[in-house]
C-alpha positions, 0 to 999 in steps of 0.5 A: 500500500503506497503511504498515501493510500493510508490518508483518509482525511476528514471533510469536516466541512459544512457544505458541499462546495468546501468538501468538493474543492479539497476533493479535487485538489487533493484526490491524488495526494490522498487514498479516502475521504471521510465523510461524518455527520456534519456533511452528510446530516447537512447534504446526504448522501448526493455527497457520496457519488460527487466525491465518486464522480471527482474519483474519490473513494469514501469513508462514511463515518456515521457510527451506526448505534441502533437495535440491531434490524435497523443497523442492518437495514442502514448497511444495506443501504450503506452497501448500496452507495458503494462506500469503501468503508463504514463503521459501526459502534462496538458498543451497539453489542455482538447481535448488532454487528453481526447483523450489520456485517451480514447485510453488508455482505448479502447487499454486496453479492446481490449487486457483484460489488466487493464488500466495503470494509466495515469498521467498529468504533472503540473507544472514542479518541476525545475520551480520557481514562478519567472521564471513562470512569467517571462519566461512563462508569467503567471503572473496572478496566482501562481505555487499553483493556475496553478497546481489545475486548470490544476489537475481538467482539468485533471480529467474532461478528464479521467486522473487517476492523477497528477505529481507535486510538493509536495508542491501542495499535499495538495490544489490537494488533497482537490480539486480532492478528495481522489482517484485522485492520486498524483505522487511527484518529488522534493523528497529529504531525509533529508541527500541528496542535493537538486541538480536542483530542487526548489520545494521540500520536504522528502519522510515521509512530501510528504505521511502525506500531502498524496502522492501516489507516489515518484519519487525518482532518485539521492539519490538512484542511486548515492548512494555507495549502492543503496540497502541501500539508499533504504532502508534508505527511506522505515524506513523513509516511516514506521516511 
């Protein structure tokens, strides 16, 4: 996988002209484009084909979190807009992933697609160890211990992955073997601020533990040149 295969970044925009020009500008120097509630709550899903008609490949990262029919029923739908990956929340529960992944897959074969690469939420990147015990009431583990059991639930019920923190990479990885794919937020280069996120590490550090994938929104958008920033991680990736 060339290193900038591994860039999904965050079109963590309002509207669809903003989504559409970085889409252009930056389709070649990035593998995905991660579409979240914000756009996709305020266009729909025409977003998804615009950023398949700019040559695009799309993360829809709507964290699904419902009873486990109506989960279901959005995978198919999901499927049908030939994303490259979506994601549930682990905490849905197995019954729901399960479902989720199965309809996914069913939804796949019926239109000769491959499957997208479905995804289970952990644990997420903006919650502390503190702010688990105390506002979650998990007290009896840790972020690192929560985030491996919820991975190997997800991959008993047909999940292809995980998002989670980079700092979870390593124990994942032994757990769920070198297949299972991991999908890192909390990616902050070396010269761009932290902003809300706790949890979090550069983009060269969450490869060598061995992510698949970054997620990567602020450093890039924000960017005088986006093009640029992008660039600035893809020489990081390749050192």
């Amino acid at each position: 996988m060339q290193a900038k295969d591994r860039i999904i970044l965050a079109l963590d925009v309002d509207t669809a002209e903003e989504a559409l020009q970085l889409v252009g500008k930056l389709s070649a120097h990035v593998g995905v484009f991660k579409i979240g509630m914000q756009l996709y709550d305020g266009i729909g899903p025409e977003i998804i084909k615009r950023v398949h008609d700019l040559g695009g490949r799309v993360f829809l990262d709507l964290k699904l979190h419902d009873i486990p029919n109506t989960v279901a029923a959005a995978s198919r739908l999901i499927t049908r807009f030939n994303t490259f990956m979506f994601n549930v929340h682990a905490a849905g529960g197995r019954e729901m992933m399960s479902q989720a992944a199965q309809a996914a897959r069913e939804q796949a074969d019926r239109q000769s697609t491959a499957p997208p690469l479905l995804l289970a939420v952990t644990v997420l990147t903006s919650i502390s160890q503190q702010e688990l015990a105390e506002d979650m009431l998990v007290t009896s583990l840790s972020v690192e211990e929560l985030v491996v059991k919820w991975a190997l639930m997800a991959q008993q019920s047909g999940i292809g992955g995980v998002v989670c923190s980079p700092q979870e990479i390593i124990p994942i990885r032994k757990a769920c073997g070198p297949d299972f794919k991991i999908v890192t937020p909390g990616i902050r280069p070396l010269w761009s601020a932290a902003n809300d996120q706790k949890r979090i590490t550069t983009p060269r550090q969450a490869l060598d533990q061995g992510a698949d994938f970054m997620v990567i929104g602020r450093p890039i958008v924000q960017a005088d040149d986006p093009v640029a920033a992008a660039r600035r991680i893809i020489d990081e990736l390749e050192a």
